[in-house]
Structures are given as structure tokens and as C-alpha cells.
MDTraj code that builds the backbone (N, CA, C; nanometers):
import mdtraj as md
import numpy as np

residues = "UNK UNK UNK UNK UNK UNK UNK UNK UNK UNK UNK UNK UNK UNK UNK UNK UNK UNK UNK UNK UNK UNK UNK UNK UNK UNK UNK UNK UNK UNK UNK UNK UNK UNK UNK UNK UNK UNK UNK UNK UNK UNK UNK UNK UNK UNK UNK UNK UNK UNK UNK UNK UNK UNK UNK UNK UNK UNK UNK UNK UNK UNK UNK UNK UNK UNK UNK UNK UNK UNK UNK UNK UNK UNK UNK UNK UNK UNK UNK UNK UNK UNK UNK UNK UNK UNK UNK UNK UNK UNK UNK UNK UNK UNK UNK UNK UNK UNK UNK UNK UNK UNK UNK UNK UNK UNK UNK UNK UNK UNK UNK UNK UNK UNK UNK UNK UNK UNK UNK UNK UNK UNK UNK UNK UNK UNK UNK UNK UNK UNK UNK UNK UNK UNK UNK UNK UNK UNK UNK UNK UNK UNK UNK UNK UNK UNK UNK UNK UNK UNK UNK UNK UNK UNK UNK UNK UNK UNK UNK UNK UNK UNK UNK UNK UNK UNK UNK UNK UNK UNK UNK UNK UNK UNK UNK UNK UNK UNK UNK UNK UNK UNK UNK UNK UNK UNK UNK UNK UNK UNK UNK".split()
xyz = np.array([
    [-0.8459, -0.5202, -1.5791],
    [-0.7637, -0.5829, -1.4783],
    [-0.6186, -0.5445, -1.5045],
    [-0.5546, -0.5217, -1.3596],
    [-0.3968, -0.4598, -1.4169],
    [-0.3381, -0.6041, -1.3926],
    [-0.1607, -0.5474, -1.4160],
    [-0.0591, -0.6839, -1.3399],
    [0.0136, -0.6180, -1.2226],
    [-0.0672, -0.5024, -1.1653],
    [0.0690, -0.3921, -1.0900],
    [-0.0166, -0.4973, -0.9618],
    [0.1600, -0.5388, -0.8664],
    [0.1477, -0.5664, -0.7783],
    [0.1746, -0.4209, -0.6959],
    [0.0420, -0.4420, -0.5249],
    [0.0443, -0.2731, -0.4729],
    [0.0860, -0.3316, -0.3583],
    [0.1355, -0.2954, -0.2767],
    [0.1846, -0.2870, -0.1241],
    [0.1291, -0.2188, -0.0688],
    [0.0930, -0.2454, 0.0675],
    [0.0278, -0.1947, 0.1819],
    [0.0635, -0.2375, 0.2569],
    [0.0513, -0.1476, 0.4174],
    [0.0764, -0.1513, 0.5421],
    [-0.0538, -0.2664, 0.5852],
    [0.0145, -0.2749, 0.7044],
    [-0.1369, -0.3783, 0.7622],
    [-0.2029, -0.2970, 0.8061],
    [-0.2299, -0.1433, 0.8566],
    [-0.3039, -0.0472, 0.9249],
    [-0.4359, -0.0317, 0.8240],
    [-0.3891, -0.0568, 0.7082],
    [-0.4875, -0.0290, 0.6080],
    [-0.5241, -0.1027, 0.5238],
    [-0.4939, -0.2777, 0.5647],
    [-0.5560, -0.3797, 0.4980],
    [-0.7334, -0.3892, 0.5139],
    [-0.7170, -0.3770, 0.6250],
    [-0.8846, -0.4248, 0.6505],
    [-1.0180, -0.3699, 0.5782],
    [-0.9201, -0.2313, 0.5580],
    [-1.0209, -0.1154, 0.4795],
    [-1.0057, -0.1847, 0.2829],
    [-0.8765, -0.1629, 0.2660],
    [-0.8864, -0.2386, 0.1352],
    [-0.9207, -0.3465, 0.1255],
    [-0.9516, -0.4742, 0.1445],
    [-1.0182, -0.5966, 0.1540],
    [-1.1625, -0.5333, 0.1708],
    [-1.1824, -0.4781, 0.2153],
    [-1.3051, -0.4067, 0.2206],
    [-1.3675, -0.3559, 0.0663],
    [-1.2794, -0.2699, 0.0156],
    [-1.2898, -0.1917, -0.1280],
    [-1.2510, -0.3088, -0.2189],
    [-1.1987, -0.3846, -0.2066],
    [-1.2243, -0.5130, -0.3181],
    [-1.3404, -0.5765, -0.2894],
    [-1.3887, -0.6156, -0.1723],
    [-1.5148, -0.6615, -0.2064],
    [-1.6704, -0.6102, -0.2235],
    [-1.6360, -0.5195, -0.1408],
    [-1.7877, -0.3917, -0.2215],
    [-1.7750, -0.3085, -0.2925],
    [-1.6638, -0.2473, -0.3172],
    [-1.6347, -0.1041, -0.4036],
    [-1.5170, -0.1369, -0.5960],
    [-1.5566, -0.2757, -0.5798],
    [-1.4826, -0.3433, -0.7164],
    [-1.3537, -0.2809, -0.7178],
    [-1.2738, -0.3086, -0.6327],
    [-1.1532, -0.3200, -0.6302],
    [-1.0961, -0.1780, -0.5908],
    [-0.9433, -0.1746, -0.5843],
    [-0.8762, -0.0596, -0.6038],
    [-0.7608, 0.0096, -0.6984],
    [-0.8147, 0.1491, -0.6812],
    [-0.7649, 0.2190, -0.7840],
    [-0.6340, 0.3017, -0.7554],
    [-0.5382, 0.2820, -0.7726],
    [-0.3536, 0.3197, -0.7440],
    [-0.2984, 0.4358, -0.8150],
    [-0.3433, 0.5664, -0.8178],
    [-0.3495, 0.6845, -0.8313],
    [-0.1867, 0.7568, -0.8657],
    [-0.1023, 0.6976, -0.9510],
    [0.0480, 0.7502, -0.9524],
    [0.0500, 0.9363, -0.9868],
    [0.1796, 0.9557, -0.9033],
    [0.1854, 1.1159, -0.8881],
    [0.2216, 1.1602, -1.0628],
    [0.1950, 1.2542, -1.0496],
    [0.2439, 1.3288, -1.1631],
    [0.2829, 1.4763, -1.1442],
    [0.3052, 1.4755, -1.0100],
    [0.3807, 1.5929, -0.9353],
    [0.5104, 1.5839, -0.9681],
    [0.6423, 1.6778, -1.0306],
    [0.7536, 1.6681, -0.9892],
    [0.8516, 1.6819, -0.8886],
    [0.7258, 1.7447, -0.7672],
    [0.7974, 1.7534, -0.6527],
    [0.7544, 1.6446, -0.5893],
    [0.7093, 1.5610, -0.6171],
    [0.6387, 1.4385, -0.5495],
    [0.6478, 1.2958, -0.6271],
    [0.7428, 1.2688, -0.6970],
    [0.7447, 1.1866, -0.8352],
    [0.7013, 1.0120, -0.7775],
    [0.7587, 0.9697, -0.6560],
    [0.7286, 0.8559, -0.6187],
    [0.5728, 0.8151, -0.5390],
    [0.5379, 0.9203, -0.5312],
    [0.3880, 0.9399, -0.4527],
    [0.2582, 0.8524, -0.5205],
    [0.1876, 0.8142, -0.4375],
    [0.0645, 0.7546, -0.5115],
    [-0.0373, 0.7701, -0.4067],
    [-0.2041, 0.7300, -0.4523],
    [-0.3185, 0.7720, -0.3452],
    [-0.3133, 0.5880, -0.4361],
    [-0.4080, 0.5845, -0.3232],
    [-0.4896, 0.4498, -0.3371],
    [-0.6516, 0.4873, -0.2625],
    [-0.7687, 0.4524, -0.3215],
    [-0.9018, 0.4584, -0.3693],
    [-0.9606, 0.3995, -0.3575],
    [-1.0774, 0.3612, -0.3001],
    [-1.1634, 0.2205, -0.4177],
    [-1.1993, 0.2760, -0.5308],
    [-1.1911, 0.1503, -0.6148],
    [-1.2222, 0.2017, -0.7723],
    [-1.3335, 0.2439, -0.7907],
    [-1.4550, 0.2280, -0.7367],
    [-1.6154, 0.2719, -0.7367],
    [-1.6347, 0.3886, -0.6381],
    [-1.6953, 0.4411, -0.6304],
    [-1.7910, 0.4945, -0.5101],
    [-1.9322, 0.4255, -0.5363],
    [-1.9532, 0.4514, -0.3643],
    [-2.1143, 0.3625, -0.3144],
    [-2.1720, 0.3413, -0.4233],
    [-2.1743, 0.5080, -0.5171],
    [-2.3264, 0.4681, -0.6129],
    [-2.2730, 0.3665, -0.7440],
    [-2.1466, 0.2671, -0.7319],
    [-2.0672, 0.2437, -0.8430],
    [-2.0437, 0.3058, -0.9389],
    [-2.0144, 0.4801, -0.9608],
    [-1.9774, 0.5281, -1.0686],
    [-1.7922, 0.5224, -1.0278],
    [-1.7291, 0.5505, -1.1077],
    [-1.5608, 0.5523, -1.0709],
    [-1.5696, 0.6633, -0.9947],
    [-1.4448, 0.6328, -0.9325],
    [-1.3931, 0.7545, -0.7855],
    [-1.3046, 0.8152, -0.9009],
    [-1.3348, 0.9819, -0.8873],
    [-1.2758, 1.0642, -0.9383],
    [-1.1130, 1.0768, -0.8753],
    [-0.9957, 1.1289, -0.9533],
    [-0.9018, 1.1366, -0.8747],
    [-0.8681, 1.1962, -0.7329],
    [-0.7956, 1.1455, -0.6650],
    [-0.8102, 1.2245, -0.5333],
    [-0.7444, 1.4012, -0.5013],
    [-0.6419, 1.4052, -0.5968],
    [-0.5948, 1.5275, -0.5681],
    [-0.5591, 1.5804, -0.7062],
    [-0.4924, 1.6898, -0.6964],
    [-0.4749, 1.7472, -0.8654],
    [-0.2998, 1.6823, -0.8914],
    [-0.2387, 1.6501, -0.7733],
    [-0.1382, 1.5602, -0.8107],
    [-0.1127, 1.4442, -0.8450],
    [-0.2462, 1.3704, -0.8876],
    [-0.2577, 1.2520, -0.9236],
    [-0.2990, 1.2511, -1.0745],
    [-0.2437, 1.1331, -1.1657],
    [-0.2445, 1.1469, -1.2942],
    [-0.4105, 1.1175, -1.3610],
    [-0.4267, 1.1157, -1.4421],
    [-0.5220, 1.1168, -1.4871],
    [-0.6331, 0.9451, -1.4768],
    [-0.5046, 0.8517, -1.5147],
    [-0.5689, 0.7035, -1.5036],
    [-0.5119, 0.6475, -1.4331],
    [-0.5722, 0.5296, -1.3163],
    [-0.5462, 0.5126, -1.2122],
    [-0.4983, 0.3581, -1.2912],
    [-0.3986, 0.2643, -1.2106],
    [-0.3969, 0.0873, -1.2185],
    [-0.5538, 0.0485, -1.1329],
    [-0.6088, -0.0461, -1.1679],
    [-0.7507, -0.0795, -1.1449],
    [-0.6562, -0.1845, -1.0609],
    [-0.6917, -0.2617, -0.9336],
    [-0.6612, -0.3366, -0.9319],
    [-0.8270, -0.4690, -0.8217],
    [-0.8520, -0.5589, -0.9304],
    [-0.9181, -0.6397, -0.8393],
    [-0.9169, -0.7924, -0.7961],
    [-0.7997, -0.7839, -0.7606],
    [-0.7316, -0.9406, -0.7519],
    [-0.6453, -0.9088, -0.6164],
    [-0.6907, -0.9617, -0.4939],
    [-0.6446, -0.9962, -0.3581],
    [-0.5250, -1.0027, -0.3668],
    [-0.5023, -1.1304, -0.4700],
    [-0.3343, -1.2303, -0.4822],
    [-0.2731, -1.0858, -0.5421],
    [-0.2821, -0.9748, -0.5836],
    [-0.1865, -0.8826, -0.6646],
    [-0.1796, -0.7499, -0.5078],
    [-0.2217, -0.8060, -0.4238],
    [-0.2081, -0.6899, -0.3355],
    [-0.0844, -0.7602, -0.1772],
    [0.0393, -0.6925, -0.1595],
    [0.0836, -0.7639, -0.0590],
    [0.0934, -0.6611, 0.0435],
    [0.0399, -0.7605, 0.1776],
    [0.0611, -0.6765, 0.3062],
    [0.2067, -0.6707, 0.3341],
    [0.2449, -0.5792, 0.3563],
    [0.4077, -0.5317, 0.3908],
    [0.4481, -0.5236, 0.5563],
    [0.4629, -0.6470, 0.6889],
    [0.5476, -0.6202, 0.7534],
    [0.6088, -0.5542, 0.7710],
    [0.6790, -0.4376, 0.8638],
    [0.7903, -0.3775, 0.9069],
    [0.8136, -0.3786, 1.0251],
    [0.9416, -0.3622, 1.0547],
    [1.0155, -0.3107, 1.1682],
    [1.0970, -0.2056, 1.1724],
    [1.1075, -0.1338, 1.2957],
    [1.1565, 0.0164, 1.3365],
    [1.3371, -0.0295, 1.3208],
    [1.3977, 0.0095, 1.2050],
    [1.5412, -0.0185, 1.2653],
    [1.6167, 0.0691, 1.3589],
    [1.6083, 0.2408, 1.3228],
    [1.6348, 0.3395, 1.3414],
    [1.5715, 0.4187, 1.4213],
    [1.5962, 0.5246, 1.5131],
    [1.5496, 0.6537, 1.5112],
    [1.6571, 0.7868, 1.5575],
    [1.6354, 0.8839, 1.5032],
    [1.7329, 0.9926, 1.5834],
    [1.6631, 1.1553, 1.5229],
    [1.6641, 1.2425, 1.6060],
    [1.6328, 1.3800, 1.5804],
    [1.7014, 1.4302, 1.4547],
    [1.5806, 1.4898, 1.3921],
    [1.6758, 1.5570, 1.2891],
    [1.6656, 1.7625, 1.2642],
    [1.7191, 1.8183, 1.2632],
    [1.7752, 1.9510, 1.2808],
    [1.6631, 1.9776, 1.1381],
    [1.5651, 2.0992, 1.1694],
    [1.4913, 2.1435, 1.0566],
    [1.4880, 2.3139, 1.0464],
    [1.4623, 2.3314, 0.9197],
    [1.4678, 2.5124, 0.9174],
    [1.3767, 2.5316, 0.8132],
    [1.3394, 2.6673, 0.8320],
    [1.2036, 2.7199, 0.8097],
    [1.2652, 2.7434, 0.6231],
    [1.2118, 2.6830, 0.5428],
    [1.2205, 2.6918, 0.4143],
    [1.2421, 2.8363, 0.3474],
    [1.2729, 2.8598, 0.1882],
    [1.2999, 3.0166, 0.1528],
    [1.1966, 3.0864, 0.1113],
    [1.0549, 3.0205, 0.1092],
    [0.9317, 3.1068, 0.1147],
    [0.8790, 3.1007, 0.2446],
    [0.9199, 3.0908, 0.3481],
    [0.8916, 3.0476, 0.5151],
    [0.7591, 3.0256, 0.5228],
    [0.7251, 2.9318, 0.4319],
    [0.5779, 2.8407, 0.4410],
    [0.5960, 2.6929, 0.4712],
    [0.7720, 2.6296, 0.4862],
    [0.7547, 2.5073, 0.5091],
    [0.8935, 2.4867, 0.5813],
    [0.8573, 2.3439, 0.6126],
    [0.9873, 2.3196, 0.7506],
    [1.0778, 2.2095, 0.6039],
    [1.2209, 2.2556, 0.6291],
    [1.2893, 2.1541, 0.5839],
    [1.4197, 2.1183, 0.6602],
    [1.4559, 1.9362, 0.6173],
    [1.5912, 1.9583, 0.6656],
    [1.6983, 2.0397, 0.6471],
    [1.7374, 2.0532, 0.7771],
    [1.8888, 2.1269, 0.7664],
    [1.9885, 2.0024, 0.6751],
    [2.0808, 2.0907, 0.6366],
    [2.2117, 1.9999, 0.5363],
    [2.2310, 1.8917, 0.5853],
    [2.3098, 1.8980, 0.7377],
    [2.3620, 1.8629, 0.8422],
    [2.2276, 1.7049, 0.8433],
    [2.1120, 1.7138, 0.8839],
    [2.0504, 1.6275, 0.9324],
    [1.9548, 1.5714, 0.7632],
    [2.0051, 1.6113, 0.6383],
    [1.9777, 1.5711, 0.5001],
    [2.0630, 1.4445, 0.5007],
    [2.2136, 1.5022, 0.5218],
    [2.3242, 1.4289, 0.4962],
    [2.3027, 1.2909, 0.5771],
    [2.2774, 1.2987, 0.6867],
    [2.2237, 1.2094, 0.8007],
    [2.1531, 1.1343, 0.7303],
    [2.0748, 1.1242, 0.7181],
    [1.9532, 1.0642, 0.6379],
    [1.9769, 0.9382, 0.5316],
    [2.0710, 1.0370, 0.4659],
    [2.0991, 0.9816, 0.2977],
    [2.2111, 0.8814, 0.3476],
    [2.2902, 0.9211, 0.4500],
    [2.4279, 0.8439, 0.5063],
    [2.3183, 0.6751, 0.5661],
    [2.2531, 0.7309, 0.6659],
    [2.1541, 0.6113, 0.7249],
    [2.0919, 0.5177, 0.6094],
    [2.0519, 0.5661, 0.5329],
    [1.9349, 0.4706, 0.4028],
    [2.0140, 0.4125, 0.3315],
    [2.1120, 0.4732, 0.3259],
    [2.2193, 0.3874, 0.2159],
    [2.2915, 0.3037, 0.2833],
    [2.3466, 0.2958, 0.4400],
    [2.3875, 0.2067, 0.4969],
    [2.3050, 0.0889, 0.5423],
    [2.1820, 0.1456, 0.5722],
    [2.0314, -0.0209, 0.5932],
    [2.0592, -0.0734, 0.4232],
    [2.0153, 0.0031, 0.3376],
    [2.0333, -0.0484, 0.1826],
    [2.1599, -0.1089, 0.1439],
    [2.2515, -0.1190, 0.1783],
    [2.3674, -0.1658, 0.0949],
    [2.3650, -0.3298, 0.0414],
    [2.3083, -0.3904, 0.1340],
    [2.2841, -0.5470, 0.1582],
    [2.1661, -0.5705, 0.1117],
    [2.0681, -0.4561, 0.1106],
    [1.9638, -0.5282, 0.0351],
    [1.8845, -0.5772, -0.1025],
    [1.7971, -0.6492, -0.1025],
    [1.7446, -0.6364, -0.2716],
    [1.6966, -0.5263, -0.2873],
    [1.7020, -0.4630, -0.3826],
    [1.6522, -0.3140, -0.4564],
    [1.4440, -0.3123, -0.4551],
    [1.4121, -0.4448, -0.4377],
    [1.3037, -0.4605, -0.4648],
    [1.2816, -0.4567, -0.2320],
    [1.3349, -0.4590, -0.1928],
    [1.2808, -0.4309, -0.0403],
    [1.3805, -0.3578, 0.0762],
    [1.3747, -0.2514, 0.0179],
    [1.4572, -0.1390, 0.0705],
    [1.3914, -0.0333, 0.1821],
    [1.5044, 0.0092, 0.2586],
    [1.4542, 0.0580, 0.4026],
    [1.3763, 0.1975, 0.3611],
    [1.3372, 0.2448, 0.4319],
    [1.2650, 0.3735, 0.3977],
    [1.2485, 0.4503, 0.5286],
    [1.2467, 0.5693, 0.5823],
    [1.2251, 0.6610, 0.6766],
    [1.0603, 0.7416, 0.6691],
    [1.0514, 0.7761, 0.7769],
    [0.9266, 0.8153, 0.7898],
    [0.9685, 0.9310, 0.9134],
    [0.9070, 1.0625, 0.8761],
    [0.9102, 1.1695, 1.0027],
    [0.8118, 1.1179, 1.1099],
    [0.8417, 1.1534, 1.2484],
    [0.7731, 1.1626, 1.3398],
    [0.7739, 1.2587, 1.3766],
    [0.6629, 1.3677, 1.3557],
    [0.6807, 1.5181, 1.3832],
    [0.6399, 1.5200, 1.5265],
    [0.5969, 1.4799, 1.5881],
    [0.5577, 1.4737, 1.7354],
    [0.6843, 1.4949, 1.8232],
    [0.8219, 1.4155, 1.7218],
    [0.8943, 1.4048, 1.8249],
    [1.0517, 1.4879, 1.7529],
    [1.0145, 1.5036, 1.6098],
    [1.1137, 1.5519, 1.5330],
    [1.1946, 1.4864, 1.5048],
    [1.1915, 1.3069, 1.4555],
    [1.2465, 1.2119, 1.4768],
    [1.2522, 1.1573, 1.2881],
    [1.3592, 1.1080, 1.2254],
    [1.3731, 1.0600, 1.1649],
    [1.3402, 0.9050, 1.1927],
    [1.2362, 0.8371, 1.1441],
    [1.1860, 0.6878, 1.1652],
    [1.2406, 0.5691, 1.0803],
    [1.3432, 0.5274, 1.0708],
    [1.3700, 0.3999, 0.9427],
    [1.2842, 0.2545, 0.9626],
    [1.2569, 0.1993, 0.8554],
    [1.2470, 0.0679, 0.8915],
    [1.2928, -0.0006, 0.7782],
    [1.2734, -0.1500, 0.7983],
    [1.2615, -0.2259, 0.6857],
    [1.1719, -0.3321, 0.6461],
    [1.1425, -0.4094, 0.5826],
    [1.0740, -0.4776, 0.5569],
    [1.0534, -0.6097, 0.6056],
    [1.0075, -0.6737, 0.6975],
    [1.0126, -0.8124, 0.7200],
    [0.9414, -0.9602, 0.6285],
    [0.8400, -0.8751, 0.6061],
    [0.7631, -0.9938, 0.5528],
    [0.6456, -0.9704, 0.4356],
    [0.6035, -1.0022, 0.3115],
    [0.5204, -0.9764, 0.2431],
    [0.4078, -1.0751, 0.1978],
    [0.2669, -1.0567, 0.2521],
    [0.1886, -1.1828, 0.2635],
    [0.0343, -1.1055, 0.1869],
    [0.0026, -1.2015, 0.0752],
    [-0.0970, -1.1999, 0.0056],
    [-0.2051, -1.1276, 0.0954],
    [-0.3077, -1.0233, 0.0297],
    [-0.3687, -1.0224, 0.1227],
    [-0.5065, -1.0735, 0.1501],
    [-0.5304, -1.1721, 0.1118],
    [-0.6537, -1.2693, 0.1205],
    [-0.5384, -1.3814, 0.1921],
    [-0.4405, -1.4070, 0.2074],
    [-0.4032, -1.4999, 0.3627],
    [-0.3492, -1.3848, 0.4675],
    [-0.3385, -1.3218, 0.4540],
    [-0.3421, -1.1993, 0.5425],
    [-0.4739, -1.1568, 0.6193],
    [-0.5468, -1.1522, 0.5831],
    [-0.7061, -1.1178, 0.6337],
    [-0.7224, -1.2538, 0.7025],
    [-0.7168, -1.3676, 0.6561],
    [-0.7629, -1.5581, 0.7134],
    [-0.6723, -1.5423, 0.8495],
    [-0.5409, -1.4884, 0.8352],
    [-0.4850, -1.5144, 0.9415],
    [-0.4903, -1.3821, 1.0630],
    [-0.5273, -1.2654, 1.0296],
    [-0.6173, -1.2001, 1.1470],
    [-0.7613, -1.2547, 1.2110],
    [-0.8091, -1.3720, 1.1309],
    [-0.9047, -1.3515, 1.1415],
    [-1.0205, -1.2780, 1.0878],
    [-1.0377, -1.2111, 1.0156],
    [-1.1149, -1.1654, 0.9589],
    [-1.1805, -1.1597, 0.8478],
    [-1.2279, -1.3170, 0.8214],
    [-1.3178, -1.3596, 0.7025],
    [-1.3881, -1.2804, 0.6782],
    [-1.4886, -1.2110, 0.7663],
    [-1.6347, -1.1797, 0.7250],
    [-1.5581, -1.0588, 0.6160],
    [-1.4334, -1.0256, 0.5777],
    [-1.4340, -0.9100, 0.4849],
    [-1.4048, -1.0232, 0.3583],
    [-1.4031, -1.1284, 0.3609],
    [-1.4249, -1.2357, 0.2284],
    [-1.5455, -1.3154, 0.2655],
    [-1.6012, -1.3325, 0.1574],
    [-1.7306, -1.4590, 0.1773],
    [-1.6614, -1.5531, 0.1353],
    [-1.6699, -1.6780, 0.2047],
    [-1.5982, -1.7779, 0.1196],
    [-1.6999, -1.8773, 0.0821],
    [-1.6576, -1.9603, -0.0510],
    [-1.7338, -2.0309, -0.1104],
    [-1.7030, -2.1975, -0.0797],
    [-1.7446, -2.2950, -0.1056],
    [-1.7098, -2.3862, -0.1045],
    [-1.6340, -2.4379, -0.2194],
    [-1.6565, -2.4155, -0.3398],
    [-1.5398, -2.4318, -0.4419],
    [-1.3903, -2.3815, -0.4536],
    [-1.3034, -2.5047, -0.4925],
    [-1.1605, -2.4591, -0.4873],
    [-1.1247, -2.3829, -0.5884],
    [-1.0295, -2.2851, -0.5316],
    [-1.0196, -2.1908, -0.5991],
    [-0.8825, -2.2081, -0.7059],
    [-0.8724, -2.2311, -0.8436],
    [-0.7867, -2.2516, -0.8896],
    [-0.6398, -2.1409, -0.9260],
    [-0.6902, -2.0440, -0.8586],
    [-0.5940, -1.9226, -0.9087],
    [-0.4729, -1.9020, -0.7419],
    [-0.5637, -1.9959, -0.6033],
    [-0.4639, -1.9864, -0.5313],
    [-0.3556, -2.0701, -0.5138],
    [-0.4356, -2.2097, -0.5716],
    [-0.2751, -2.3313, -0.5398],
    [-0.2810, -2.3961, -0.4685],
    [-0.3518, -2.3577, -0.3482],
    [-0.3635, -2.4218, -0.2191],
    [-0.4484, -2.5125, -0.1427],
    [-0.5431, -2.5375, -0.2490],
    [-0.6717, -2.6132, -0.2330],
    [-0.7790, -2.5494, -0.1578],
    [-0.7432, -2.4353, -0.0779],
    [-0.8757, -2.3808, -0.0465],
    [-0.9684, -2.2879, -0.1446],
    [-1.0752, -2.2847, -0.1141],
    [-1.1735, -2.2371, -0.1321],
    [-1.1692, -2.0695, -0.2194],
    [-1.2698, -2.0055, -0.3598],
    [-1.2879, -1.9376, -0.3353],
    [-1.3419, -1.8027, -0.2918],
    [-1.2849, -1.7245, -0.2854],
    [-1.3861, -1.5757, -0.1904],
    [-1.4114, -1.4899, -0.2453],
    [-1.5240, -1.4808, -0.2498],
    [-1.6304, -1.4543, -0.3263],
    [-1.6520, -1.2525, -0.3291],
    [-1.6586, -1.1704, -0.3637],
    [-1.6984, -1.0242, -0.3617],
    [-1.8218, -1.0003, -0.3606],
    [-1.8539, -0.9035, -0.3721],
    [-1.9945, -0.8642, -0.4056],
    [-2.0639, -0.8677, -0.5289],
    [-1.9977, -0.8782, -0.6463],
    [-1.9982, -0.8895, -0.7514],
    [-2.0213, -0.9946, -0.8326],
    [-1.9923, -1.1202, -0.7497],
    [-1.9444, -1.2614, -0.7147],
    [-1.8448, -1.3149, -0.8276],
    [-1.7148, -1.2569, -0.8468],
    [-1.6390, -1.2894, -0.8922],
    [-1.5240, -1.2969, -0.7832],
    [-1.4161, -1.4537, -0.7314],
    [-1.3582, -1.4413, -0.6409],
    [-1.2174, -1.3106, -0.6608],
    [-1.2247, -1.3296, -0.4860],
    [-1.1244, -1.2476, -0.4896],
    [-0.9780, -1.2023, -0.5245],
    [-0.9707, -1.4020, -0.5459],
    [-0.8228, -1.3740, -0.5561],
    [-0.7747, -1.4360, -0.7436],
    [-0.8376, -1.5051, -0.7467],
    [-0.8535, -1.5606, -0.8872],
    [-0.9404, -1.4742, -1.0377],
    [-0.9748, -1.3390, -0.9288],
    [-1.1199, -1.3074, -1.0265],
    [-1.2051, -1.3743, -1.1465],
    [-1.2416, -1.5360, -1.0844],
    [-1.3448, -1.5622, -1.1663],
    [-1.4428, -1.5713, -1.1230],
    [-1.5328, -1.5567, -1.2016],
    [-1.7167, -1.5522, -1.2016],
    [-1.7593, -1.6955, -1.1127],
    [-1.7606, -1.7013, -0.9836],
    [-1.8428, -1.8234, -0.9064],
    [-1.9578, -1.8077, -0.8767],
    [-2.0555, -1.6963, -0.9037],
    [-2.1275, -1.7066, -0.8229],
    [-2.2786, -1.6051, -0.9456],
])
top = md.Topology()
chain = top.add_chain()
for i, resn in enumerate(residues, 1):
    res = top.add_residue(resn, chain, resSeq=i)
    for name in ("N", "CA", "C"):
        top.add_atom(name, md.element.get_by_symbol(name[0]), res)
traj = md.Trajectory(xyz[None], top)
């Protein structure tokens, strides 16, 4: 069991709530690329036949954070603050597109002005939209466990829930149970 809290989008909660409860959790794959130093894959820690999921790429390090505790995973809210075109040129082995200076500078000028006010721990970030050639910023609105994240889409059936209270949430409800039957968010043995 790790202590690394992981962040996720909501696009891809449903699938992880998923891999915590049939595939014993997930596995957080940090880069060990130097052209890629902040990068990570995320996994389920098993495959079907429960042997471990091999790493996903050759830029991923050798040992993954295990993670199988709901409460250590937060869904990450965002909103679009930004957008504007950014100027790109064909790289010096002309195998890849990069920014021009001009629309680098842009960039670094934009992130640091959303960032100035914020905590270091929830900072804006950009995303390309190559469709449109668009520099994308957002920021963070909101960060919600993701076992009350799943309750409040609706979508129990990716937790079984038990009738016993679960002492690891606080809240007096109940807890939810895996396949394994250790809950989800407390990982203890209920079942």
C-alpha cells in the first residue's frame, strides 16, 4: 500500500473505480524520461489473469506507486480559463512540430500570470488543442475523493456497498467493498 495521493480527471474516473475494484487497484507509472521528467501512465495494478501489469512504455520507471485506497485518489475539477493560437515550426530533425519563441514566451508569460496567486499545490496548466492550434489553460476548481465522487454521479454499481460503517471514512456511511473484499476506501478486510 502507498501514501501517494493521484489525481485524475473525471473523464477517467469511472474506468479507475473500476481498476480498484476488480483489477486490485492502481499502478502510477513515474517517467524516467529526461525529456519527459513530469510524465506518468496510470494502469491497473493486475491484469484480468491477476499477474502485475507490466510497465506501459520504456519511459516508465521500473516500480510503479501501488495504489488501493479510493480515499488516496482525488477527482480534479477544472475549468477552461484561457485560450489563444499558438505559432509552431517544424523542429531541427523535421520529425516534430514545436513552439515558435514568440508563442513559448506566450505561454510561460500566461502560466505564470494564472499562477501568481495560487497555492503551488493547485496550479494552472495548458493543454494543446491540435485541432485548432490552440493553447488550452485551466485551473483547478475542486478536488473530491473518489468513492464520493462515483456516489455523487451516481454510480454505485462500480462500489458494492456493505452495510457496515466504514471507519476509515468519518462519515458514518457504509463500507465498499472490491472484489477482493477488502473496502475501498479504508482497505480493510469486510468481507
Amino acid at each position: 500500500m502507498s501514501d501517494t495521493i493521484h489525481i485524475i480527471r473525471p473523464a477517467d474516473a469511472p474506468r479507475i473505480a473500476r481498476w480498484l475494484r476488480e483489477r486490485g487497484g492502481i499502478a502510477v507509472w513515474p517517467s524516467v524520461n529526461l525529456s519527459n521528467p513530469d510524465g506518468s501512465w496510470t494502469t491497473p495494478a493486475q491484469q484480468a489473469d491477476g499477474t502485475p501489469t507490466p510497465k506501459p512504455t520504456w519511459q516508465a520507471g521500473d516500480t510503479p506507486a501501488v495504489i488501493t485506497e479510493a480515499r488516496r485518489i482525488l477527482v480534479e475539477d477544472a475549468r477552461e480559463v484561457k485560450r489563444f493560437y499558438v505559432g509552431v515550426r517544424v523542429g531541427a530533425q523535421g520529425r516534430t512540430l514545436k513552439l515558435t519563441d514568440g508563442a513559448s514566451r506566450r505561454v510561460r508569460r500566461t502560466l505564470d500570470a494564472l499562477n501568481a496567486t495560487r497555492d503551488p499545490h493547485e496550479q494552472a496548466w495548458y493543454v494543446f488543442d491540435y485541432a485548432r492550434q490552440h493553447a488550452v489553460f485551466s485551473i483547478p476548481l475542486a478536488r473530491t475523493p473518489l468513492g464520493d465522487w462515483v456516489r455523487a454521479q451516481g454510480l454505485t454499481d462500480l462500489l458494492v456497498a456493505t452495510t457496515a460503517v466504514c471507519p476509515g471514512r468519518g462519515d458514518g456511511q457504509g463500507h465498499a467493498t472490491r472484489a477482493d473484499g477488502a473496502c475501498a476506501f479504508c482497505y480493510e478486510r469486510v468481507a
